[in-house]
C-alpha positions as CSV (number, residue, x, y, z in Angstrom):
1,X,128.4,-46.2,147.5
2,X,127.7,-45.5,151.1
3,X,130.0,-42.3,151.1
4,X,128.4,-41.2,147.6
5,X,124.8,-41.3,149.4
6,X,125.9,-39.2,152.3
7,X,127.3,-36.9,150.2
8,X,124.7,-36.5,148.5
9,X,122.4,-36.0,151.4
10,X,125.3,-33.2,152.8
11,X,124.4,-31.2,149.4
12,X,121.1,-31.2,150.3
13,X,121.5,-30.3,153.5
14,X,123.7,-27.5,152.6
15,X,121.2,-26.0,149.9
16,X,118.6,-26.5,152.3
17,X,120.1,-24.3,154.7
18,X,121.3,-21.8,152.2
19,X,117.0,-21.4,151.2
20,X,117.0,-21.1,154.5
21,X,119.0,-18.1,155.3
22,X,118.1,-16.4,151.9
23,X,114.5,-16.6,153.6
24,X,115.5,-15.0,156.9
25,X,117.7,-12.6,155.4
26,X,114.7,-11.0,153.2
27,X,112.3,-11.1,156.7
28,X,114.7,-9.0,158.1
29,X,115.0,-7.0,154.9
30,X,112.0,-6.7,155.1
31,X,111.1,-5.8,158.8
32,X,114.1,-3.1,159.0
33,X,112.3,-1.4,156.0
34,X,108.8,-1.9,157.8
35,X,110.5,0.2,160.8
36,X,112.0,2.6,159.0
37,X,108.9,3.1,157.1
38,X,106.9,3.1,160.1
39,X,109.5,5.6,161.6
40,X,109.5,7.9,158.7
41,X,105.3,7.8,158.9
42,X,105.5,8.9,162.5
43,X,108.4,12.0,161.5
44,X,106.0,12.9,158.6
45,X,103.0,13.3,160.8
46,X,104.6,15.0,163.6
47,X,106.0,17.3,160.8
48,X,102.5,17.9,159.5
49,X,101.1,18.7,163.1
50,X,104.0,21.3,164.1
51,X,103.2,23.0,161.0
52,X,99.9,23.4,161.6
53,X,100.3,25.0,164.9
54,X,102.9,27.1,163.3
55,X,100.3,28.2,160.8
56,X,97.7,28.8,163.3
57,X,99.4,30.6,166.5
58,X,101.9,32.7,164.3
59,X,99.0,33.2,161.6
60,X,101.6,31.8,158.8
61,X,99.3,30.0,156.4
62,X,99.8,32.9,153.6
63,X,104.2,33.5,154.7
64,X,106.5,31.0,152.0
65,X,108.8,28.4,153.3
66,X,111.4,31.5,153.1
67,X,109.4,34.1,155.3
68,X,108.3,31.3,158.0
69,X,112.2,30.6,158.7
70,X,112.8,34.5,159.1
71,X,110.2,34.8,161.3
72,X,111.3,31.9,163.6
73,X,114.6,33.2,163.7
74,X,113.5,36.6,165.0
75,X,111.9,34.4,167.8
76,X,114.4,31.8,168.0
77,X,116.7,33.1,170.5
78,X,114.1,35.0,172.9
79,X,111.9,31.3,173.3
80,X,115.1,29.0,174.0
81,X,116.2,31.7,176.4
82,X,112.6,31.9,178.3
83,X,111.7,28.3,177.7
84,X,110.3,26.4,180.6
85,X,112.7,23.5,181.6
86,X,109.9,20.7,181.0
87,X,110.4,21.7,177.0
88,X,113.8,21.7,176.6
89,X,116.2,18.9,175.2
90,X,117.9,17.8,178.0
91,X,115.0,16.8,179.7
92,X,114.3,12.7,179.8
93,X,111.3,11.8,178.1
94,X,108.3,10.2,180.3
């Protein structure tokens, strides 16, 4: 009788534990996806904001997707050659 009644409170121990990690498992479901979405937010606003100082300094609001990469590539190579050493990759971040 005794062991039957310990038993029985192991089982529910165990299922406890298993609600348990099924909880914590979906809040970290849930957090990596509010990072990522969070991250991809950030990437699409940046994106916007490049563009938009594409458009204005090269005056390529009326160019297609097409004609905007053929004019950076005429560029390309001149403005990573002359680029100031603050803008380029290798740089740390501050």
């Amino acid at each position: 009788m005794m062991m039957a009644n310990q038993y029985e409170k192991l089982v529910a121990q165990k299922a406890r534990l298993k609600e348990k990690m099924a909880r914590e498992d979906f809040k970290l479901r849930q957090s990596k996806y509010y990072e990522n979405r969070q991250a991809r937010k950030a990437r699409s606003r940046r994106l916007i904001q490049k563009g938009a100082l594409l458009e204005k300094y090269f005056q390529a609001d009326k160019l297609s997707v097409e004609q905007t990469e053929e004019l950076l590539k005429m560029f390309a190579d001149y403005v990573n050659a002359h680029k100031p050493s603050k803008f380029k990759n290798d740089q740390p971040k501050n």
